[in-house]
C-alpha positions as CSV (number, residue, x, y, z in Angstrom):
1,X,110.5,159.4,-31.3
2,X,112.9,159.9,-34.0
3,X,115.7,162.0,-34.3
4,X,117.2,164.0,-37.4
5,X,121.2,163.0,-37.2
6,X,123.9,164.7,-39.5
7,X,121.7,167.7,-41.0
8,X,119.4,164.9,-42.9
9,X,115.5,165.7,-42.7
10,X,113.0,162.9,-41.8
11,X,110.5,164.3,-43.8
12,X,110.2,162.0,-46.6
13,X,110.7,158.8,-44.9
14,X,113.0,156.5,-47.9
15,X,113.0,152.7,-47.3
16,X,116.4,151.0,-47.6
17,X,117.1,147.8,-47.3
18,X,119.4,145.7,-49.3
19,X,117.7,142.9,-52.0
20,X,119.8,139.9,-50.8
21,X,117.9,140.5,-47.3
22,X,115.3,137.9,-47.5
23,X,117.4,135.3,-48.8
24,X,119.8,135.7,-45.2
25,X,116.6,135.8,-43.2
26,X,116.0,132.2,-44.5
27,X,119.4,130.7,-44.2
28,X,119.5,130.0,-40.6
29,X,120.8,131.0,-37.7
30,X,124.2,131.1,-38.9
31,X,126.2,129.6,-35.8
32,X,129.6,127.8,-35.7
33,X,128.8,124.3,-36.7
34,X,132.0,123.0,-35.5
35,X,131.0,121.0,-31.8
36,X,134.5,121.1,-30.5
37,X,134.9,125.3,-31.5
38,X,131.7,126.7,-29.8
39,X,132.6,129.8,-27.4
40,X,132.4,127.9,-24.6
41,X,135.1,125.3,-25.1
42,X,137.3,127.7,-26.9
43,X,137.3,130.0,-23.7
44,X,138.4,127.4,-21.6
45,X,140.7,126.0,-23.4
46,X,142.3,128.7,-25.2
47,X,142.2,131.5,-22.7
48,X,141.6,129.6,-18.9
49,X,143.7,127.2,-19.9
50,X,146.5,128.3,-22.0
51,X,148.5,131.3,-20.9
52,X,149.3,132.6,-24.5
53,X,145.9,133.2,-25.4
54,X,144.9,134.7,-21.8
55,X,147.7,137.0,-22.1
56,X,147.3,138.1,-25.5
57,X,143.4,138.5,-24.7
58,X,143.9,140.8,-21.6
59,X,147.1,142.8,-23.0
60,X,144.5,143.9,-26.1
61,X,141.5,144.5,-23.8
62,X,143.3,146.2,-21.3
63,X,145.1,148.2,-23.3
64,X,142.6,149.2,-25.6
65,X,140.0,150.0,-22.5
66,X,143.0,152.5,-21.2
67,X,142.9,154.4,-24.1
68,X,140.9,158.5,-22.6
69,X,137.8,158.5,-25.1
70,X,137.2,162.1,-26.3
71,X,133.1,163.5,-27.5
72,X,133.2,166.0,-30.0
73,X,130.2,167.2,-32.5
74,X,131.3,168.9,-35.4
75,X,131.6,172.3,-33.9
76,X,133.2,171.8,-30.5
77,X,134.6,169.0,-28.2
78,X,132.9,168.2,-25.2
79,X,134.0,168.6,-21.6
80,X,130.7,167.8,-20.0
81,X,127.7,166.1,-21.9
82,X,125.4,163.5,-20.4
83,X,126.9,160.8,-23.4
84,X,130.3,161.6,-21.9
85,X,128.9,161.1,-18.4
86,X,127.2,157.8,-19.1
87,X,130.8,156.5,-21.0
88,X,132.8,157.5,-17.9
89,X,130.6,155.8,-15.2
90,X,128.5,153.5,-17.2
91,X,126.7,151.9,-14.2
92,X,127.2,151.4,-10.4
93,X,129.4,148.5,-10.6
94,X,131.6,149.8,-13.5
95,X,133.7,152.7,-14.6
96,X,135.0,153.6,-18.3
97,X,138.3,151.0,-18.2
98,X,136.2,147.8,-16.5
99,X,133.2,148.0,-19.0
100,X,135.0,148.7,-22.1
101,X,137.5,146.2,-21.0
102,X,134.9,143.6,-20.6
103,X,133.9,144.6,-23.9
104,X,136.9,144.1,-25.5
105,X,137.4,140.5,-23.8
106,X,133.8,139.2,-25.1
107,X,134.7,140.6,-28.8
108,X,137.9,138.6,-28.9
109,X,136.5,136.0,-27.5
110,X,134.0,135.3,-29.4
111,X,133.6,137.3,-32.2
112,X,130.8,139.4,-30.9
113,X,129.8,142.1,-28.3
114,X,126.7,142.9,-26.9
115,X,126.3,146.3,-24.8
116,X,122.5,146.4,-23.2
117,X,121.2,150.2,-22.5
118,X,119.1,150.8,-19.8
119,X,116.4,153.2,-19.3
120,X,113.5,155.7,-20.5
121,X,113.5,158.4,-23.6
122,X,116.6,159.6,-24.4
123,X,120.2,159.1,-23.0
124,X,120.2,155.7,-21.3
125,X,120.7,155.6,-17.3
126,X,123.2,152.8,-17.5
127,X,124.8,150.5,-20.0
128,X,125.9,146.8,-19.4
129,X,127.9,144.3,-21.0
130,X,126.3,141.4,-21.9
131,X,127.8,137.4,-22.1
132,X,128.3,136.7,-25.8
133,X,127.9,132.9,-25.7
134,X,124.4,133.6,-23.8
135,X,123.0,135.9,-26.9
136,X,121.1,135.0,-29.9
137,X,120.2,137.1,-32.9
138,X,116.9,137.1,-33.9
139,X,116.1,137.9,-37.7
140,X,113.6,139.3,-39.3
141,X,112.3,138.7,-42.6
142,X,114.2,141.2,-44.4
143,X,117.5,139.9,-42.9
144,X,117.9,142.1,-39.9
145,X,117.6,142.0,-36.4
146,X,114.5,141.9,-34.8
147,X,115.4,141.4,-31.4
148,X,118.1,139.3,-29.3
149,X,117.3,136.5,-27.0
150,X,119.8,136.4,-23.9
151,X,119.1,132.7,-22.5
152,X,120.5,131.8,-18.5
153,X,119.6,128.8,-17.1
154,X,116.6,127.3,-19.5
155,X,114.9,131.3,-18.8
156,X,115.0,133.8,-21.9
157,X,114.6,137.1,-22.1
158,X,113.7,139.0,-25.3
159,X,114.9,142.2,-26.2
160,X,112.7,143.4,-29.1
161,X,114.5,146.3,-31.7
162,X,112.5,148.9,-32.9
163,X,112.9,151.8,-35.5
164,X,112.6,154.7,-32.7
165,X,115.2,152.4,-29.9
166,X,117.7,149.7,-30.2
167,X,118.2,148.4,-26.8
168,X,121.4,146.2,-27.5
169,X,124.3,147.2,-29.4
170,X,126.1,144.6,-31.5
171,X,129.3,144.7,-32.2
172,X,131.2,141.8,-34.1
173,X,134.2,141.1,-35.6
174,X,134.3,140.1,-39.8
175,X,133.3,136.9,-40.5
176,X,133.0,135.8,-44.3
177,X,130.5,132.9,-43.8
178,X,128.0,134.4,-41.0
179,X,125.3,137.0,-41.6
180,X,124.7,137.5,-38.1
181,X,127.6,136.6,-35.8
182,X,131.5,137.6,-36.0
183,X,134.4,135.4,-36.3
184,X,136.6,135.3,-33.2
185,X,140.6,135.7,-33.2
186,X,140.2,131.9,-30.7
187,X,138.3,130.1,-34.0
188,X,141.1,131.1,-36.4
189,X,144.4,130.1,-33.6
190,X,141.7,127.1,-32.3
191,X,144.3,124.5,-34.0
192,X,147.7,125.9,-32.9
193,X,145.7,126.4,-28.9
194,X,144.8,122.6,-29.2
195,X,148.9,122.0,-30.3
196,X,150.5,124.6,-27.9
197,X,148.1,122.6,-24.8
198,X,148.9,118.7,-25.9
199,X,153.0,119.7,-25.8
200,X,152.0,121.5,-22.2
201,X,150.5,118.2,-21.2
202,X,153.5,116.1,-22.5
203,X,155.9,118.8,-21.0
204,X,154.0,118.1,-17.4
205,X,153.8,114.0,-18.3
206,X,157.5,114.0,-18.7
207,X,157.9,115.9,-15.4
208,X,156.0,113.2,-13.5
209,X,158.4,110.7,-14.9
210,X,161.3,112.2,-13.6
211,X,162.0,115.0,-16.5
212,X,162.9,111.6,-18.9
213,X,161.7,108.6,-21.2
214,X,161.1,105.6,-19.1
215,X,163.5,103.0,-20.0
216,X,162.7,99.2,-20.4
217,X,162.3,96.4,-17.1
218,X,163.6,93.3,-19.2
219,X,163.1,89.9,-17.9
220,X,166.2,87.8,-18.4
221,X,165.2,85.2,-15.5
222,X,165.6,81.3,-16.5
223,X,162.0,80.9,-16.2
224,X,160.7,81.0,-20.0
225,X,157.4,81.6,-18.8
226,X,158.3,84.7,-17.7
227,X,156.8,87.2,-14.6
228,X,153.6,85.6,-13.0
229,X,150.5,88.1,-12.9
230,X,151.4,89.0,-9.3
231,X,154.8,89.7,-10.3
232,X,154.1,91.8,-12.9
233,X,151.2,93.9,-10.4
234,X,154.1,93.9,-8.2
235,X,156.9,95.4,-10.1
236,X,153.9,97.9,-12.0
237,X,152.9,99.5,-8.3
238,X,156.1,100.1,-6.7
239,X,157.2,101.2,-9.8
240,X,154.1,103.9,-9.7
241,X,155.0,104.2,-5.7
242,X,158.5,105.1,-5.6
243,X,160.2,106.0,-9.0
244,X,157.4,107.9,-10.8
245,X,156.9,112.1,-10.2
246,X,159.0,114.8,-9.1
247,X,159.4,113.6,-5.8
248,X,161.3,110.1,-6.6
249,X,163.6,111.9,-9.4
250,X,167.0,110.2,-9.0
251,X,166.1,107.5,-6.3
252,X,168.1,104.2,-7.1
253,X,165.8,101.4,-8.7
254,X,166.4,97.8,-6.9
255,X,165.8,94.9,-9.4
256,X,165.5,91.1,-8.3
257,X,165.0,88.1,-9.9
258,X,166.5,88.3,-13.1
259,X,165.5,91.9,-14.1
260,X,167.8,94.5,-16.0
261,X,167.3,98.0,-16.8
262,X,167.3,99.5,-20.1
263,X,167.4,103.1,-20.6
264,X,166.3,105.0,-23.4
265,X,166.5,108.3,-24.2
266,X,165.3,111.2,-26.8
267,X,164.8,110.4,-30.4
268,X,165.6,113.5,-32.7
269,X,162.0,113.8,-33.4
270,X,161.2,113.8,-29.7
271,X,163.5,116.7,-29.3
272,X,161.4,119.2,-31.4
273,X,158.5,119.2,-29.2
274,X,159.9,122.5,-27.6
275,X,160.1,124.2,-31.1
276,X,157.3,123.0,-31.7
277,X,155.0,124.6,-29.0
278,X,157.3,127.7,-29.7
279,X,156.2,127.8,-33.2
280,X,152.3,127.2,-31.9
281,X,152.4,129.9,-29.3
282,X,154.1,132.1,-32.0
283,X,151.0,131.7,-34.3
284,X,148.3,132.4,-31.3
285,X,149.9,136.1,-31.1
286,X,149.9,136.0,-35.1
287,X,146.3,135.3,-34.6
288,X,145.3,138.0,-31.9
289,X,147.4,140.5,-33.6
290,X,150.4,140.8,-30.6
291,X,154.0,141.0,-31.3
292,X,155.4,137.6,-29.9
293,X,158.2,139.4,-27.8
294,X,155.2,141.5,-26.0
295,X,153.9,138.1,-24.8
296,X,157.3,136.5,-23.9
297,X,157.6,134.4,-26.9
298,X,161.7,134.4,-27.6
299,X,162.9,136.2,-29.8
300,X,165.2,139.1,-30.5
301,X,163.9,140.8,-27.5
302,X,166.3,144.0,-27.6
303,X,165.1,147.1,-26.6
304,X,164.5,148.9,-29.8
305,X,163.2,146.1,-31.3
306,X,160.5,145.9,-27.8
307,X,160.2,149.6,-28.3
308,X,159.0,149.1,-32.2
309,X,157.1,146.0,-31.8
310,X,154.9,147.8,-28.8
311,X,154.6,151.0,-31.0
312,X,153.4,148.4,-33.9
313,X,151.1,146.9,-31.5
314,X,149.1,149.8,-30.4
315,X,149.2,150.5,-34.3
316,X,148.0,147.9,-35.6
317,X,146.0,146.4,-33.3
318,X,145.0,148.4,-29.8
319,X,143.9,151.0,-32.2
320,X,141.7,149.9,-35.2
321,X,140.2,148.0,-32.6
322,X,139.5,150.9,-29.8
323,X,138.3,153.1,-32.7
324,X,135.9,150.6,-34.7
325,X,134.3,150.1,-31.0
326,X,134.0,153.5,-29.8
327,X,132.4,154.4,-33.2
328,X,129.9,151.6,-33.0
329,X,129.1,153.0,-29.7
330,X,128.9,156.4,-30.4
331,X,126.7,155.7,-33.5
332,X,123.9,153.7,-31.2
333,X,124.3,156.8,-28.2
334,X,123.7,159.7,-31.1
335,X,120.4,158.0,-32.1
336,X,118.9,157.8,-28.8
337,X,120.5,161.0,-27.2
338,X,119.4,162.9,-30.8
339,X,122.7,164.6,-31.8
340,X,125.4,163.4,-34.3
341,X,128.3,162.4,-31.9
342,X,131.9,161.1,-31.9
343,X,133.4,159.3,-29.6
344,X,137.1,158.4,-30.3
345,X,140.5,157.8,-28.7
346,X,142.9,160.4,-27.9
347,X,146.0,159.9,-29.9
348,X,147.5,162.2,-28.2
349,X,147.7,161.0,-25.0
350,X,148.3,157.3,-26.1
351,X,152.3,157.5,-24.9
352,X,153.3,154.6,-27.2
353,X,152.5,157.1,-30.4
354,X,153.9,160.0,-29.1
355,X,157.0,160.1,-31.1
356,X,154.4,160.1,-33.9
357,X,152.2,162.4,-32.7
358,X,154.6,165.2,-31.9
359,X,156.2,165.0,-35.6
360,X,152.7,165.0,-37.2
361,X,151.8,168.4,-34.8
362,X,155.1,170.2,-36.2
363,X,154.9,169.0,-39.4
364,X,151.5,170.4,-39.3
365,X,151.4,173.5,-37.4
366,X,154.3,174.4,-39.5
367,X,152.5,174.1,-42.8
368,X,151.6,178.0,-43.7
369,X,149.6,176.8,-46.7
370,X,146.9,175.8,-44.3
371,X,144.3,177.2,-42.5
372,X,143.6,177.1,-38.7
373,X,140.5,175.3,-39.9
374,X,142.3,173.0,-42.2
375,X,145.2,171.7,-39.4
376,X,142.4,171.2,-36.9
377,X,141.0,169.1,-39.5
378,X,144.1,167.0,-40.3
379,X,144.7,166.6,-36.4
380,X,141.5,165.0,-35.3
381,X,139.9,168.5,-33.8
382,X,136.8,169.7,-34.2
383,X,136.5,173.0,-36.6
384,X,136.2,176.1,-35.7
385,X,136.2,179.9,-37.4
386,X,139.2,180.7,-38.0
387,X,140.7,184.2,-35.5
């Protein structure tokens, strides 16, 4: 069954499809060639394992999922309307904030989203967010999707897309040398994740030898032959048993037999290794769009400055993101539900933008040029006849 959306008729069915379709179709399937950069190893080891990248993911999702969603037509906004119902408890397991959330994680993650709607005719009975990494797009010979293949444990299933019902919606992030999947926030910070976790690892090695550079055992015995092979096991396990990790840090060292120890410390160049997993955690938040003093980084971390860079951050990032998502999702509802829809975020109860919000409804309702009409218009409201 199809649905006329946004006052156009479907009486004279008109084919579009763009010329360069065909040639994508044959391209391939378009996935990351890079072994060590696949979703999988990314996750873990840029948001399980390193705390930049699993802060800045869930301050972005969770914030973004917290934002109240409004639905509004072009006449009227909606208290009540099965769409809104279906956003607010989306399934059994899930409310508004945990799906959406999980949404957001998968499209930073990865690059892409997929939400699967389930049910009959009409307004779906439940929607469900689907593991990115276990996806596949499926193209057709004109370039687009066909269906999408979600793969778990050697078992596929197929969701086929028609003209009248799209059962997934896929969201994805720009990516400049994919046709069919999106470039992921992870693939562009992969190198400075991969920096910030070797100088964790170092940081952690140097704990376990006592928070210092292991000096130099030298032999100055009158044997020129040196240790004997069960001297030299000797000396290497007790040194492993008693003077190595946290535990041993400042217990005397007792040398026999002609050995002296050597100290050494820090060379200039192993004093930057700080700095420089400062700098790499500092480009992680570049890449996920977060203000490096949200995330802890150091920094001028005043309060006017924290109060700028947050309102900066739910600017620039919270928001384009929230908004791109809850159109894409509002877009897929309105065909199967049959009406043209909106979903958005309320601005106006975002509390980081309310300084902006307030100035922009004076400034506004203060302008006598306009209409009622025309300042509903330039505040995000639905129009209405003017009393």
């Amino acid at each position: 069954m199809k649905f006329p959306l946004f006052g156009r008729s479907n009486a004279a069915t008109e084919q579009k499809a763009s010329a360069t379709g065909p040639v994508i179709a044959y391209h391939g399937s378009g996935r990351v060639a890079w072994s060590p950069r696949d979703t999988v190893s990314l996750t873990r080891t840029g948001f399980s394992g390193n705390p930049v990248g699993f802060r800045a993911v869930k301050l972005i999702a969770e914030a973004a999922a917290a934002l109240p969603l409004v639905l509004q037509d072009a006449e009227r906004r909606y208290e009540q309307h099965p769409v809104l119902g279906l956003v607010t408890r989306p399934n059994a397991a899930q409310g508004r904030a945990e799906l959406f959330e999980v949404l957001f994680g998968q499209l930073l993650l990865s690059g892409n989203a997929y939400i699967e709607a389930v049910g009959g005719e009409g307004v779906p009975v439940e929607l469900h967010v689907l593991r990115s990494d276990r996806m596949s797009v499926v193209p057709g010979a004109d370039g687009w999707p066909v269906a999408y293949e979600y793969a778990v444990g050697g078992r596929k299933h197929r969701f086929a897309v028609t003209a009248d019902r799209k059962p997934i919606c896929h969201i994805k992030s720009f990516h400049p040398q994919d046709d069919h999947y999106g470039l992921s926030a992870l693939q562009a910070a992969a190198s400075a994740i991969d920096v910030h976790n070797a100088a964790s690892a170092w940081s952690k090695a140097l704990l376990d030898n006592a928070a210092r550079p292991s000096g130099a055992i030298v032999y100055n015995g009158a044997d020129a032959a040196g240790l004997t092979p069960q001297q030299y096991d000797r000396l290497v396990s007790e040194m492993e048993m008693h003077h190595q990790g946290a535990r041993n840090a400042g217990r005397p060292m007792l040398l026999e037999g002609g050995l002296d120890w050597k100290p050494m410390g820090f060379s200039p160049s192993d004093m930057e290794f700080q700095k420089t997993k400062e700098a790499a955690a500092r480009e992680i938040a570049v890449a996920f769009g977060v203000p490096p003093m949200l995330l802890g980084i150091t920094g001028d971390a005043t309060y006017a400055n924290y109060q700028e860079a947050n309102r900066a951050f739910y600017r620039l990032t919270v928001l384009p993101l929230a908004t791109r998502v809850a159109a894409a999702v509002s877009d897929w509802l309105s065909v199967m539900a049959g009406e043209a829809l909106e979903l958005k975020p309320d601005l106006d109860q975002v509390p980081a933008l309310s300084a902006e919000r307030d100035a922009q409804w004076k400034r506004v309702s203060e302008a006598v040029f306009l209409t009622n009409a025309e300042k509903r218009h330039l505040l995000g409201l639905p129009a209405v006849a003017d009393e």
